[in-house]
Each structure stands twice: as C-alpha cells, then as structure tokens.
MILUM-284106 format. One record per residue: residue number from 0; residue in one letter; x, y, z of N, C-alpha, C in turn. Coordinates in steps of 0.2 Angstrom, whole numbers, plus 5000, padded with zeros to 4 digits. Each point is the difference from the previous one (the first is absolute). Example, Ala and Ser with C-alpha at 12.3 -4.5 7.8 and 13.67 -1.06 7.14 Angstrom:
% MILUM-284106
@resi 0; resn A; n_u 5066; n_v 4972; n_w 5039; ca_u 4996; ca_v 5006; ca_w 5000; c_u 5004; c_v 5006; c_w 5000
@resi 1; resn S; n_u 4998; n_v 5005; n_w 4996; ca_u 5004; ca_v 5006; ca_w 5001; c_u 4996; c_v 5005; c_w 5003
END
This chain:
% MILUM-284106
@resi 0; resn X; n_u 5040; n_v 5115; n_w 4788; ca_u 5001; ca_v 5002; ca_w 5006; c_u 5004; c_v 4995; c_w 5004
@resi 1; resn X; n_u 5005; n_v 5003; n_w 4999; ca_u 5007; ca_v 4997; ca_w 5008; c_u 5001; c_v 5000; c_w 5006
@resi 2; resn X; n_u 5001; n_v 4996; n_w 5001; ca_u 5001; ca_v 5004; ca_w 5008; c_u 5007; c_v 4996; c_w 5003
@resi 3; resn X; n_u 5002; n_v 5003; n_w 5003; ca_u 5008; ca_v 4998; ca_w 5003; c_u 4998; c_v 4997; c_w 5006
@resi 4; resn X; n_u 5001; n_v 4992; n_w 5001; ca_u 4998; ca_v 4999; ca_w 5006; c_u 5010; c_v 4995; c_w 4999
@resi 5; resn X; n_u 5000; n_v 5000; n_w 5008; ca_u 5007; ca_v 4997; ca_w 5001; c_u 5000; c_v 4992; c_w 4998
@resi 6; resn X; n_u 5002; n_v 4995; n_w 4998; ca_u 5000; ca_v 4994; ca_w 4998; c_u 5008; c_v 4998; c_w 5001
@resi 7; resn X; n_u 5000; n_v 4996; n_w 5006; ca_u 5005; ca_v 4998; ca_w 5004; c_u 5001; c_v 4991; c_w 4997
@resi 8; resn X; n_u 5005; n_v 5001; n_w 4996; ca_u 5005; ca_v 4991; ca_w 4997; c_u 5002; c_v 4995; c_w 5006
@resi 9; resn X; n_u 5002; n_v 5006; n_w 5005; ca_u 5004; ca_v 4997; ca_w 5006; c_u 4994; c_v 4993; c_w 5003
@resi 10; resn X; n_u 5001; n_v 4994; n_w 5000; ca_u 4997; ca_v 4996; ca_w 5007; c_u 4998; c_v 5000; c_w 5006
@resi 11; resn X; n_u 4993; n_v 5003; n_w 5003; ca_u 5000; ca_v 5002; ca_w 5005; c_u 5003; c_v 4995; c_w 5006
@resi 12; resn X; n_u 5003; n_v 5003; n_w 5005; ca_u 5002; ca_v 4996; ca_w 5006; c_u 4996; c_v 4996; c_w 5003
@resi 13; resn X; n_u 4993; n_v 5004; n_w 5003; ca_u 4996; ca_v 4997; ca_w 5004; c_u 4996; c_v 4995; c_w 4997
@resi 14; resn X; n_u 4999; n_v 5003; n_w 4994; ca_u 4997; ca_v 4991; ca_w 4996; c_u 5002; c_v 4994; c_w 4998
@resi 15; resn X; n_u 5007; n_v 5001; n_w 4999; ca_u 5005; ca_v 4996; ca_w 4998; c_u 5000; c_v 4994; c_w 5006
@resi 16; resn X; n_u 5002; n_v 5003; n_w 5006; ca_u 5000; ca_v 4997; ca_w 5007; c_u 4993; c_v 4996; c_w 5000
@resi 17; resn X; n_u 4996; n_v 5003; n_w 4999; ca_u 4994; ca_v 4996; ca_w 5003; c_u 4998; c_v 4995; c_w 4997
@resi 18; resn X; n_u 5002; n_v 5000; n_w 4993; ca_u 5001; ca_v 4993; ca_w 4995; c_u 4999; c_v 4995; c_w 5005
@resi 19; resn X; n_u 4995; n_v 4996; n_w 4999; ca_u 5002; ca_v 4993; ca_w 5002; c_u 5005; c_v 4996; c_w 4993
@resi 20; resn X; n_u 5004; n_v 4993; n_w 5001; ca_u 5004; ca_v 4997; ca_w 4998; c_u 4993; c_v 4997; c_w 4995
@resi 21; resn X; n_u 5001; n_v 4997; n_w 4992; ca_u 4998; ca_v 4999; ca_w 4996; c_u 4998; c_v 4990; c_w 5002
@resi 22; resn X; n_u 4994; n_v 4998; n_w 5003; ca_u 5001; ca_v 4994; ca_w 5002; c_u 4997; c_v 4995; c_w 4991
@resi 23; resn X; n_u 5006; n_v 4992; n_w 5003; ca_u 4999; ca_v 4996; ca_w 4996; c_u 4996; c_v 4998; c_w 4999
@resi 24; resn X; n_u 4998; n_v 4995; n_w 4996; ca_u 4992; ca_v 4996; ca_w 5000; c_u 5000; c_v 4996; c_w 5004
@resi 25; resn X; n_u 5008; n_v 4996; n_w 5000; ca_u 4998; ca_v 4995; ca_w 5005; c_u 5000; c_v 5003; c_w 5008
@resi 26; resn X; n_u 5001; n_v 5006; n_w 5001; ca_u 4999; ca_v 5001; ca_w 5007; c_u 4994; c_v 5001; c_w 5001
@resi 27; resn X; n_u 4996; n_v 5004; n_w 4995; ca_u 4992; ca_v 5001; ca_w 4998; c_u 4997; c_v 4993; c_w 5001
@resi 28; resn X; n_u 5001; n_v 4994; n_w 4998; ca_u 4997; ca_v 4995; ca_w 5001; c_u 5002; c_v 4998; c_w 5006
@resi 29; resn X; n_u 5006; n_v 5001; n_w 5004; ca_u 5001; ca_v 4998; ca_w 5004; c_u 4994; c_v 5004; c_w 5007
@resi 30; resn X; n_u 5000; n_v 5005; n_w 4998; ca_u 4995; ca_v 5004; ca_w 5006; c_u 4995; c_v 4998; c_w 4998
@resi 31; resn X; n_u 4998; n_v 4998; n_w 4995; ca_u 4991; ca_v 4999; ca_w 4999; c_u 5000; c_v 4994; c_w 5001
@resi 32; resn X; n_u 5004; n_v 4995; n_w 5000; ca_u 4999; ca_v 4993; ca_w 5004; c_u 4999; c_v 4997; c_w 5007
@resi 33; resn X; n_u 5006; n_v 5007; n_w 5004; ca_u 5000; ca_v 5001; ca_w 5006; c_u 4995; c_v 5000; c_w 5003
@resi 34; resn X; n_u 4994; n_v 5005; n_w 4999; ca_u 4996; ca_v 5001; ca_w 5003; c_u 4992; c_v 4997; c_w 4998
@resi 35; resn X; n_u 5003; n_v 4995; n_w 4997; ca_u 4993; ca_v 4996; ca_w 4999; c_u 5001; c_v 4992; c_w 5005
@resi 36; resn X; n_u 4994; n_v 4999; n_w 5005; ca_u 5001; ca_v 4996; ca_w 5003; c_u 5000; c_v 4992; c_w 4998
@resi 37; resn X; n_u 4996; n_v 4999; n_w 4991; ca_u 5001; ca_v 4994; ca_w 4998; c_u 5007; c_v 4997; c_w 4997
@resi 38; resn X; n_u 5006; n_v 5006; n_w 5002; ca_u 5007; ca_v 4997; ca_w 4995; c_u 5001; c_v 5000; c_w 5008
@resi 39; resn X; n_u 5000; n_v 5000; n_w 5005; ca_u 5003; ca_v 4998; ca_w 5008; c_u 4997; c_v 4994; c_w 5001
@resi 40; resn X; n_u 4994; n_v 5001; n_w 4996; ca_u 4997; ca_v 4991; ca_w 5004; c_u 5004; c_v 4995; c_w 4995
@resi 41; resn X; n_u 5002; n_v 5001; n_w 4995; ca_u 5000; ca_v 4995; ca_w 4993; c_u 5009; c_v 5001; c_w 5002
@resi 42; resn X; n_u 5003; n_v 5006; n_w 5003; ca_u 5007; ca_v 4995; ca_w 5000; c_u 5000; c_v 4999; c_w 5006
@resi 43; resn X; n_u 4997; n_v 4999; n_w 5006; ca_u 5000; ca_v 4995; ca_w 5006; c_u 4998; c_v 4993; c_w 4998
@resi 44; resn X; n_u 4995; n_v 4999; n_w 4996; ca_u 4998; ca_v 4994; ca_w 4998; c_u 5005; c_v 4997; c_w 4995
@resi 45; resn X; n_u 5004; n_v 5003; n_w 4996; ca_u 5004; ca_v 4999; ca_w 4996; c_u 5009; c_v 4999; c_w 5006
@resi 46; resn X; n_u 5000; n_v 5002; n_w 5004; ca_u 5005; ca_v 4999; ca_w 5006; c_u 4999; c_v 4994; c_w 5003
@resi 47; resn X; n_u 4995; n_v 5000; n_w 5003; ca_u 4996; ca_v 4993; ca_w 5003; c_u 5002; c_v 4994; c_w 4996
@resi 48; resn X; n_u 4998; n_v 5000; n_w 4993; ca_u 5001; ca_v 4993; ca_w 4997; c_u 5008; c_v 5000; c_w 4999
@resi 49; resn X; n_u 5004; n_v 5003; n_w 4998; ca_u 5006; ca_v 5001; ca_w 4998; c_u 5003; c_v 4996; c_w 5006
@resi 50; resn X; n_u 4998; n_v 5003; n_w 5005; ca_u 5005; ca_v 4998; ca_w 5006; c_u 4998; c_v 4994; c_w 5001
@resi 51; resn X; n_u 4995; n_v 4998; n_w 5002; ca_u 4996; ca_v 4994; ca_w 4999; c_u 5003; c_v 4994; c_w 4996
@resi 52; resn X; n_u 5001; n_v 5002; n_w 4994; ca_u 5002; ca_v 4997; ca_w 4994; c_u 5008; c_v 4997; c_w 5003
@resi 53; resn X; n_u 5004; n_v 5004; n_w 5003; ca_u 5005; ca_v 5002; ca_w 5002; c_u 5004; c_v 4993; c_w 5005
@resi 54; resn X; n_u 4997; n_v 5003; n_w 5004; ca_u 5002; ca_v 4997; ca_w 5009; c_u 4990; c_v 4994; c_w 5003
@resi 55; resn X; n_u 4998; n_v 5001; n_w 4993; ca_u 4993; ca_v 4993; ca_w 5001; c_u 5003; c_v 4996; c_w 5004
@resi 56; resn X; n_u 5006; n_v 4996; n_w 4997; ca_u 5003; ca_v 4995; ca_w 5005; c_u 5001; c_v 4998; c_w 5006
@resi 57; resn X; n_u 5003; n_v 5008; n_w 5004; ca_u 5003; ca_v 4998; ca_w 5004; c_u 4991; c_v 5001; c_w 5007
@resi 58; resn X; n_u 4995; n_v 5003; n_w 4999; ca_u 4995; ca_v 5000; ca_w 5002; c_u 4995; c_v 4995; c_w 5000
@resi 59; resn X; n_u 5000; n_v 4994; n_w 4995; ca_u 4998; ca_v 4996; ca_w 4999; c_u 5001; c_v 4995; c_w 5007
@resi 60; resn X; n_u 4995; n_v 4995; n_w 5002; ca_u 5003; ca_v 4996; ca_w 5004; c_u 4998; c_v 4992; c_w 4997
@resi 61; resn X; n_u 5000; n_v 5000; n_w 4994; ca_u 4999; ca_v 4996; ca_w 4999; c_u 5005; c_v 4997; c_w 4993
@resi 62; resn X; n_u 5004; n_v 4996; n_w 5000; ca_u 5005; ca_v 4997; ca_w 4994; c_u 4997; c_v 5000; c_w 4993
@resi 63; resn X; n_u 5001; n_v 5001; n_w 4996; ca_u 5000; ca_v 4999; ca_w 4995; c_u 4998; c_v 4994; c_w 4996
@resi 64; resn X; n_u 5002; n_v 4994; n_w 5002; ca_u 5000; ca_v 4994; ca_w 5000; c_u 4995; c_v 4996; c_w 5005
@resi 65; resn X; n_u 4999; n_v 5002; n_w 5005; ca_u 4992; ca_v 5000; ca_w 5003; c_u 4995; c_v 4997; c_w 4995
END
C-alpha cells in the first residue's frame, strides 16, 4: 500500500534561518566558566597577586636593605 505524499529536497527557509551558529567548545567552556562564581573569585585573587608581584615595590615603604 502507497501512498503519494509530496516529499520536498528543497531546504526549508524558516528553519534554515532559525539555526543557531554551530558553537565551539572553547566558547562552551567559556560560558560555563562565566557563570560560575569560584572562576571570578580565583582570577581576582590570581589579579591581585600578579599585580602585587608587579608594582610590590613601589607600595612598599620600606627598602629592601632595611
């Protein structure tokens, strides 16, 4: 038993369009990191020392040879 139903090759437009873009992994890791509050705590604390490491010096009030 057949039946003749229309079967269209063509790409529909509306769906095509509504595609979201195909995301990478790193951008996937990059949203999943974003919104976790212990990677904002650990790269301020990781800012902190860096900079600290940096410009320690010139906050210092005390010589080195002190």
């Amino acid at each position: 038993m057949a039946t003749d139903i229309p079967i269209s090759t063509e790409p529909d437009t509306e769906v095509v369009s509504k595609r979201s873009k195909p995301t990478s992994r790193s951008m996937l890791i990059w949203r999943r990191l974003r919104s976790t509050p212990r990677f904002w705590v650990g790269g301020i604390l990781l800012a902190f020392f860096v900079l600290f490491a940096l410009f320690g010096n010139t906050i210092n009030i005390y010589s080195p040879t002190d």
